[in-house]
Backbone bond lengths (Angstrom), bond angles and torsions (degrees), N, CA, C in turn:
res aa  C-N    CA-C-N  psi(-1)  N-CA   C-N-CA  omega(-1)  CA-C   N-CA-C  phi
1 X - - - 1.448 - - 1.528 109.48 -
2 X 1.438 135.45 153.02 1.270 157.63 -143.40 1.513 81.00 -106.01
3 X 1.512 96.69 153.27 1.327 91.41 178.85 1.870 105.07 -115.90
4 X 1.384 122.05 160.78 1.571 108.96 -175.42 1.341 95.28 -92.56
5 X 1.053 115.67 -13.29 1.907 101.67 -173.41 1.378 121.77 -36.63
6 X 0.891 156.66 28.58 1.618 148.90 -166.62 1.284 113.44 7.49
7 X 1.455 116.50 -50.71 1.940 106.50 175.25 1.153 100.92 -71.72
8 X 1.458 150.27 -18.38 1.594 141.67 -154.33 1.928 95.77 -92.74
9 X 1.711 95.65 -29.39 1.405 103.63 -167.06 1.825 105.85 -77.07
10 X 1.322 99.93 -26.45 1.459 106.82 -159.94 1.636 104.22 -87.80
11 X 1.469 105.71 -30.20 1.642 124.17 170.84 1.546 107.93 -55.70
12 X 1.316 116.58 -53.28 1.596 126.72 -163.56 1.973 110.53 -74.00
13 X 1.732 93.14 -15.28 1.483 95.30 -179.59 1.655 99.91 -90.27
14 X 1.551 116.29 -28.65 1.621 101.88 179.60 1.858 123.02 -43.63
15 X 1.068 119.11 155.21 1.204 118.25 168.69 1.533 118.23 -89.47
16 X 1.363 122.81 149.15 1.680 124.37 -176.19 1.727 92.11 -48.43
17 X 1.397 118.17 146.95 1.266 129.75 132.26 1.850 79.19 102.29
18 X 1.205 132.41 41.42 1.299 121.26 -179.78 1.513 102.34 -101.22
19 X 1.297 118.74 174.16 1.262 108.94 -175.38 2.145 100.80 -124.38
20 X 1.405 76.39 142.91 1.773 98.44 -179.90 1.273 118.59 -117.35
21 X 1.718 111.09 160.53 1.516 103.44 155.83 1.068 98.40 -129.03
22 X 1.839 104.47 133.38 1.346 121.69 129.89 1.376 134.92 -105.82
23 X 1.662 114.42 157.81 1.159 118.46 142.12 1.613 151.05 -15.88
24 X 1.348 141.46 69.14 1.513 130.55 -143.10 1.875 94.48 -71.44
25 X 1.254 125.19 126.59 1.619 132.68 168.95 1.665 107.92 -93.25
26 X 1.254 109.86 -41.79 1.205 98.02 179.62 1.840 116.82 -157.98
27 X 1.584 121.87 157.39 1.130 106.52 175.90 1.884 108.33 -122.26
28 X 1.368 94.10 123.09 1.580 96.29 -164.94 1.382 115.12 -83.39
29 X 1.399 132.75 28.15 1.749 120.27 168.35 1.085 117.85 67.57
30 X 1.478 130.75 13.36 1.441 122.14 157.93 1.424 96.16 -137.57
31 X 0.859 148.80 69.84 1.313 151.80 140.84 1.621 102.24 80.01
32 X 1.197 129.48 43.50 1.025 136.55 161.46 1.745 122.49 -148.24
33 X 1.394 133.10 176.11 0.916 138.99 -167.05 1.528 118.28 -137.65
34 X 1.637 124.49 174.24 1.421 122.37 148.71 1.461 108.47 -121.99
35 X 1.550 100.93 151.02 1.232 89.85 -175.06 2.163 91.09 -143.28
36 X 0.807 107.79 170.24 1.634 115.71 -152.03 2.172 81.39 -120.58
37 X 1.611 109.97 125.81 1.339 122.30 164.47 1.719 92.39 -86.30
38 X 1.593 95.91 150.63 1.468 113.40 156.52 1.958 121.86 -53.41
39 X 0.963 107.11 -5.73 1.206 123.80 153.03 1.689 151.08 -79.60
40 X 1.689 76.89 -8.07 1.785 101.21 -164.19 1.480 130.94 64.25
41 X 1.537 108.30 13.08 1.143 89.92 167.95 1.715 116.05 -110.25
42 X 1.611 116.75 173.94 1.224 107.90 -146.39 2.076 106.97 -99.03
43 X 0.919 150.29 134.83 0.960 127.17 -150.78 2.065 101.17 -136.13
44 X 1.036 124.82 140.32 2.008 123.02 173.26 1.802 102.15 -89.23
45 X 1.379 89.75 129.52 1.188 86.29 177.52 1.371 121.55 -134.26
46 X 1.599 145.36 146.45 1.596 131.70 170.45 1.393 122.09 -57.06
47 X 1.638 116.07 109.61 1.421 124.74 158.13 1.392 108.21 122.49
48 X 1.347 121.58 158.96 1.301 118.52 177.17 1.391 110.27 -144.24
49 X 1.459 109.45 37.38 1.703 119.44 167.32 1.566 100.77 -47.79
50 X 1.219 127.60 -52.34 1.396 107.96 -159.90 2.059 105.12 -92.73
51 X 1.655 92.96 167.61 1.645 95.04 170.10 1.829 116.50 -76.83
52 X 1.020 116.83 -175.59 1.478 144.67 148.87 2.206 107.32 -37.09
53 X 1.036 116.90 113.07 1.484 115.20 164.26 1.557 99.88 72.73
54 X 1.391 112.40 27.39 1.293 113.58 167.11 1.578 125.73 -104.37
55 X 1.245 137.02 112.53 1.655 111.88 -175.98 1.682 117.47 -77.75
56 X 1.509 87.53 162.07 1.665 90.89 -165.87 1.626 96.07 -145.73
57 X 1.521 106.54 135.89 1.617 96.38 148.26 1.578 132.41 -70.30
58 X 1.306 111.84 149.29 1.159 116.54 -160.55 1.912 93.45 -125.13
59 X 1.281 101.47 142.74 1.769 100.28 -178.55 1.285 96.90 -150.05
60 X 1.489 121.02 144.54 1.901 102.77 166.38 1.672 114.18 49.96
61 X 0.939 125.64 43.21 1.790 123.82 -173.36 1.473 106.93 29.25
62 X 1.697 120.60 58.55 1.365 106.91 173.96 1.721 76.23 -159.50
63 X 1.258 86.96 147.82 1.845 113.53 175.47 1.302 112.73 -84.64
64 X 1.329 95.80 100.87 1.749 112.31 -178.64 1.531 118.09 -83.97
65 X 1.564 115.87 -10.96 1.492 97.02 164.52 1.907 93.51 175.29
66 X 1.318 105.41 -163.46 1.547 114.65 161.55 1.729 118.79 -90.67
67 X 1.400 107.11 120.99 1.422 97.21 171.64 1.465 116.40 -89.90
68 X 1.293 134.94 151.57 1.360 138.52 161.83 1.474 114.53 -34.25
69 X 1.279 120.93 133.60 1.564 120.09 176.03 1.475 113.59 -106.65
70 X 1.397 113.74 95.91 1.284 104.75 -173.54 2.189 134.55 -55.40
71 X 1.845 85.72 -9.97 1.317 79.47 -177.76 1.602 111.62 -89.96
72 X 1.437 99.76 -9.81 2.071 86.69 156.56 0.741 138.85 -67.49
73 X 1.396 120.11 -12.87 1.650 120.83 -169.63 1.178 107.19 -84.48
74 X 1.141 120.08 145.44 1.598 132.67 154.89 1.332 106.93 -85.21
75 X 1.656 94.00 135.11 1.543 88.77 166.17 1.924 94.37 -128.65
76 X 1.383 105.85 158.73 1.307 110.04 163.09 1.530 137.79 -102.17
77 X 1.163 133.43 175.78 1.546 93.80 179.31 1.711 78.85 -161.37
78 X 1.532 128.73 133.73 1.168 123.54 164.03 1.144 123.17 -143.60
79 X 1.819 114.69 139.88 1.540 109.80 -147.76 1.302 69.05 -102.96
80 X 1.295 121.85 148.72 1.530 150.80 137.56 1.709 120.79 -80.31
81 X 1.482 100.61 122.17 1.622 91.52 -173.67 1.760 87.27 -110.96
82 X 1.126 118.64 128.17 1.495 142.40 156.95 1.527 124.48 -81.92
83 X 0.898 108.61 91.77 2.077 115.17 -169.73 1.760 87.58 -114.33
84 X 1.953 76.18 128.82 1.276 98.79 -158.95 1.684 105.66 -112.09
85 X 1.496 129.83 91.22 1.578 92.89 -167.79 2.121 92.95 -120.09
86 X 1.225 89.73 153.38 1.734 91.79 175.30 1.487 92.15 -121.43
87 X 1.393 94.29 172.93 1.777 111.04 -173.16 1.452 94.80 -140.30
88 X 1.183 134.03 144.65 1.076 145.44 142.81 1.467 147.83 -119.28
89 X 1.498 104.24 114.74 1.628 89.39 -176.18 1.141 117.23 -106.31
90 X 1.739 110.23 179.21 1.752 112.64 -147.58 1.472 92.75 -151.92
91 X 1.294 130.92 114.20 1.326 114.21 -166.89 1.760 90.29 -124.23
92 X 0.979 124.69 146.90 1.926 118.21 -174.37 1.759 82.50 -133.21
């Protein structure tokens, strides 16, 4: 049976050797790691270049680099209020 999950559905359409990010949870002392899918589940992977709570791409079960962490960034955002007034005079 098909599954309804939408991420399970969207996972099964990737092709082998695609590249992901996860989360790194842990690095286990023999040349491998855990690393946490956006899905929650937990996955072994080759290498332990990166730390703990770091994201990483993941390709082929081997850690292909550092991914961007979106919750460091600052972003700014500023509303500008524009008050607009005209005057007009009318002299007869």
């Amino acid at each position: 049976m098909a599954s309804t999950n939408i991420w399970q559905q969207f996972k099964a359409m990737i092709t082998e050797g695609a590249r992901v990010v996860a989360t790194m949870t842990a690095n286990n002392g023999n040349s491998t790691s855990q690393a946490e899918l956006r899905d929650g589940s937990v996955i072994t992977v080759k290498g332990e270049s990166l730390d703990v709570d770091q994201k990483a791409f993941i390709q082929d079960e081997e850690i292909k680099g550092t991914a961007p962490s979106w919750r460091s960034m600052r972003w700014r955002f500023e509303i500008i209020k524009i008050r607009f007034s005209a005057q007009f005079y009318y002299s007869l």
